[in-house]
LUMBA-585693 format. One record per residue (C-alpha): residue in three letters; x, y, z. Coordinates in nm, 2 decimals, m for minus. Example, Ala and Ser with C-alpha at 12.3 -4.5 7.8 and 13.67 -1.06 7.14 Angstrom:
BEGIN
REC  code       X       Y       Z
REC   Ala    1.23   m0.45    0.78
REC   Ser    1.37   m0.11    0.71
This chain:
BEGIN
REC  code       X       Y       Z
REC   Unk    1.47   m3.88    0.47
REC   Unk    1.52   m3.90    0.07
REC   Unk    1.37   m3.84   m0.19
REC   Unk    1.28   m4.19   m0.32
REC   Unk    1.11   m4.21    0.06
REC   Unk    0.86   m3.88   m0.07
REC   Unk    0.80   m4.05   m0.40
REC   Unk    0.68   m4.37   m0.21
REC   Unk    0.42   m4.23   m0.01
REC   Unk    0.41   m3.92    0.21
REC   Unk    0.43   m4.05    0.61
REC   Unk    0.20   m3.87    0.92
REC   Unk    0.51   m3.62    0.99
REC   Unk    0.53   m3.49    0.62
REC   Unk    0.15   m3.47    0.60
REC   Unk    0.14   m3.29    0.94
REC   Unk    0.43   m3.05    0.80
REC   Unk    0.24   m2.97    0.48
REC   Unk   m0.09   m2.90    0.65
REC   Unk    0.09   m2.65    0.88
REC   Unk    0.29   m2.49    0.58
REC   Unk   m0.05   m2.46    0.37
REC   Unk   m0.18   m2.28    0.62
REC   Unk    0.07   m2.07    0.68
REC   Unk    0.40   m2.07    0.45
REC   Unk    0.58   m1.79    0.66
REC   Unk    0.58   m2.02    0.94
REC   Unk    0.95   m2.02    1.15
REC   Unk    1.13   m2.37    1.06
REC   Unk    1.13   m2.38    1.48
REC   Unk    0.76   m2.35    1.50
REC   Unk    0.72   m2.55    1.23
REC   Unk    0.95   m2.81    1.42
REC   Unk    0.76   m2.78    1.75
REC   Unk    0.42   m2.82    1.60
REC   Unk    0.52   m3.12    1.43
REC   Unk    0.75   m3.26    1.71
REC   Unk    1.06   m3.23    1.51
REC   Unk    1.38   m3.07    1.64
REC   Unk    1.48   m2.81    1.39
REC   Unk    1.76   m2.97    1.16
REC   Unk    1.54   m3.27    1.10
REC   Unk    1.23   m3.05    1.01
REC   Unk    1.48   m2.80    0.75
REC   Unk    1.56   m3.15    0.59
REC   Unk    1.20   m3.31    0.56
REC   Unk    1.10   m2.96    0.40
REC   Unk    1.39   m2.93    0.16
REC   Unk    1.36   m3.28    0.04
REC   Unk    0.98   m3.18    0.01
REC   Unk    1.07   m2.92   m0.20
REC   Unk    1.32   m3.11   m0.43
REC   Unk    1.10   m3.39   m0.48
REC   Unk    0.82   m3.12   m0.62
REC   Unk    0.56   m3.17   m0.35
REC   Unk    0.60   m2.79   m0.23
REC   Unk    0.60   m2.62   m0.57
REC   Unk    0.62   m2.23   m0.47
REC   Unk    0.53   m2.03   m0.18
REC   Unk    0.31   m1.72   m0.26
REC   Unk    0.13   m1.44   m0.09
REC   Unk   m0.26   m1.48   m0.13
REC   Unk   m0.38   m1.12   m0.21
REC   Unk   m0.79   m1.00   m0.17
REC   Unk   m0.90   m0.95   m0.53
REC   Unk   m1.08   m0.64   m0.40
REC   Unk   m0.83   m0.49   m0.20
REC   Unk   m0.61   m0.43   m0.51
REC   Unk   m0.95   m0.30   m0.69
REC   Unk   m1.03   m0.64   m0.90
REC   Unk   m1.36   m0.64   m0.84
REC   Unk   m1.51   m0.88   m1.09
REC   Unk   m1.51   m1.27   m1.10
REC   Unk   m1.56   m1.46   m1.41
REC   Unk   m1.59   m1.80   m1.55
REC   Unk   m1.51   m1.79   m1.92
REC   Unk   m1.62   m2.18   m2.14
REC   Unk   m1.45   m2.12   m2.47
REC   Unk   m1.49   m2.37   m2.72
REC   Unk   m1.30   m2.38   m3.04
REC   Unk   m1.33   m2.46   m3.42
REC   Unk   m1.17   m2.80   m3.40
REC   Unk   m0.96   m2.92   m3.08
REC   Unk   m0.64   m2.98   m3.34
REC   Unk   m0.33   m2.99   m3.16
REC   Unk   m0.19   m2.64   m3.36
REC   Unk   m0.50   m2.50   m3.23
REC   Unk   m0.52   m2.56   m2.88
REC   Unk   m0.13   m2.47   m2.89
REC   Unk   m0.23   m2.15   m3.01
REC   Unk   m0.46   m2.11   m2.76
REC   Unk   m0.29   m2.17   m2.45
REC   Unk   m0.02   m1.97   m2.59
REC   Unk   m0.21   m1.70   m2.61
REC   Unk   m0.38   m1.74   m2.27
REC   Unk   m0.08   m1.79   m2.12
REC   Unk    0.02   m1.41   m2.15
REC   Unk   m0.32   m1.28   m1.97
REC   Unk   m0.19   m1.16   m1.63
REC   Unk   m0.62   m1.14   m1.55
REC   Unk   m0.67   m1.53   m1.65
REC   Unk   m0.62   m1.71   m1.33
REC   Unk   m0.68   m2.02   m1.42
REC   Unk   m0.75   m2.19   m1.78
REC   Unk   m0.80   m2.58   m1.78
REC   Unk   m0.88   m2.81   m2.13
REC   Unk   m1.22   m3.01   m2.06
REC   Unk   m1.44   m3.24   m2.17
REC   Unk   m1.82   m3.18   m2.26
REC   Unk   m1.98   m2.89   m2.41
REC   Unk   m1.64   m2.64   m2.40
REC   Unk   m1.29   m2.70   m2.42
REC   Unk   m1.17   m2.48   m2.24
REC   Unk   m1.27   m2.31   m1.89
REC   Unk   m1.10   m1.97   m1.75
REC   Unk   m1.11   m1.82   m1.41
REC   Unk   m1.08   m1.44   m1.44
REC   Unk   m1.03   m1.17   m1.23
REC   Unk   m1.08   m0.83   m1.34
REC   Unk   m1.17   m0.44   m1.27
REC   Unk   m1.49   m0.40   m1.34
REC   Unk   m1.77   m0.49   m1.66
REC   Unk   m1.60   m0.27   m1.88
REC   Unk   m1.24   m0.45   m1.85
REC   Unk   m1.42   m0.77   m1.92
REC   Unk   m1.59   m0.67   m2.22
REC   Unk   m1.23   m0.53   m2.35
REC   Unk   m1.11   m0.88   m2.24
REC   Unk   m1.34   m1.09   m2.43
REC   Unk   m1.35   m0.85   m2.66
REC   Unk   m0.99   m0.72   m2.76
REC   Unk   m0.80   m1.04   m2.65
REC   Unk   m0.99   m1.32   m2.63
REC   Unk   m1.23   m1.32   m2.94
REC   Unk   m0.95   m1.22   m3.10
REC   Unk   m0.73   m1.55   m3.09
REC   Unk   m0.71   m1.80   m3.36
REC   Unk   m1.00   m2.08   m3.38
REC   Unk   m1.24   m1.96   m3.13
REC   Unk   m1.54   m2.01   m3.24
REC   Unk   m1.76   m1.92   m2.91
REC   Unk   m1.75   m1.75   m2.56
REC   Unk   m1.96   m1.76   m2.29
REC   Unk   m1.90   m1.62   m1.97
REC   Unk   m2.08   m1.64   m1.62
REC   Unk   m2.01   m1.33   m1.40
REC   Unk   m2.01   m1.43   m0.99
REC   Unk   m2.22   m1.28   m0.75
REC   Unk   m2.08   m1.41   m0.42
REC   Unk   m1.79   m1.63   m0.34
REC   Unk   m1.89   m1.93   m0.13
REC   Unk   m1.60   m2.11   m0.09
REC   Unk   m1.30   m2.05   m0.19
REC   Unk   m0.91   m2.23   m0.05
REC   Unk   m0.61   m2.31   m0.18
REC   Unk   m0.50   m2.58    0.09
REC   Unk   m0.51   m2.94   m0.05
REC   Unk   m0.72   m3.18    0.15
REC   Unk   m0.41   m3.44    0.18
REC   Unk   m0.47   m3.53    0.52
């Protein structure tokens, strides 16, 4: 298996050995193997050159927002003064070093910009949007929509 083999197209074996590693990333490389009728070394090998070819990007350990007391789930839209390149620089510079920000994307329409973040409790966010983020070059508006209940929510890739 090689690399130039990944960047051509992912075949059933890799699919089936990222489906099981999305869904559980502590997995043994011998139950990995068995579930995916691979022997072992050949399994190690399709994984590694996984890895090198930037298909598996990190392995992490999901925590519960609430069980660490973050108890609050936001979307922030920001929109700024003029999307100028210094600007949005600036920006995601600054956004960049908010450990509560869990996810910031540039987007079309009405915002430019669209945060996911997770924090204590009302009084944290108003700090937040407050202290930090009305506070950083060329925003000109903030709105924010706090979430009552978590529907759905995964982190596996439908690749399958």
């Amino acid at each position: 298996m090689s690399n130039e083999r990944i960047r051509a197209g992912l075949d059933q074996t890799d699919i089936r050995l990222l489906e099981h590693l999305q869904a559980d990333a502590r997995i043994t490389n011998v139950a990995l193997a068995e579930r995916c009728h691979l022997s072992p070394a050949p399994c190690l090998r399709r994984v590694r050159d996984l890895e090198a070819a930037g298909v598996i990007r990190e392995y992490v350990t999901l925590l519960d927002p609430e069980a660490v007391g973050l108890m609050v789930s936001v979307f922030i839209q920001v929109s700024l003064e003029k999307q100028m390149g210094q600007a949005l620089h600036l920006f995601e510079e600054a956004i960049a070093n908010c450990p509560e920000v869990m996810e910031c994307y540039l987007m079309t329409g009405d915002s430019d910009y669209l945060l996911r973040v997770v924090i204590a409790d009302l009084k944290a966010l108003q700090s937040f949007i407050v202290d930090r983020l009305a506070r950083i070059p060329h925003v000109a508006n903030i709105r924010s929509s706090v979430t009552l209940k978590q529907v759905k929510y995964k982190t596996s890739l439908p690749i399958g």
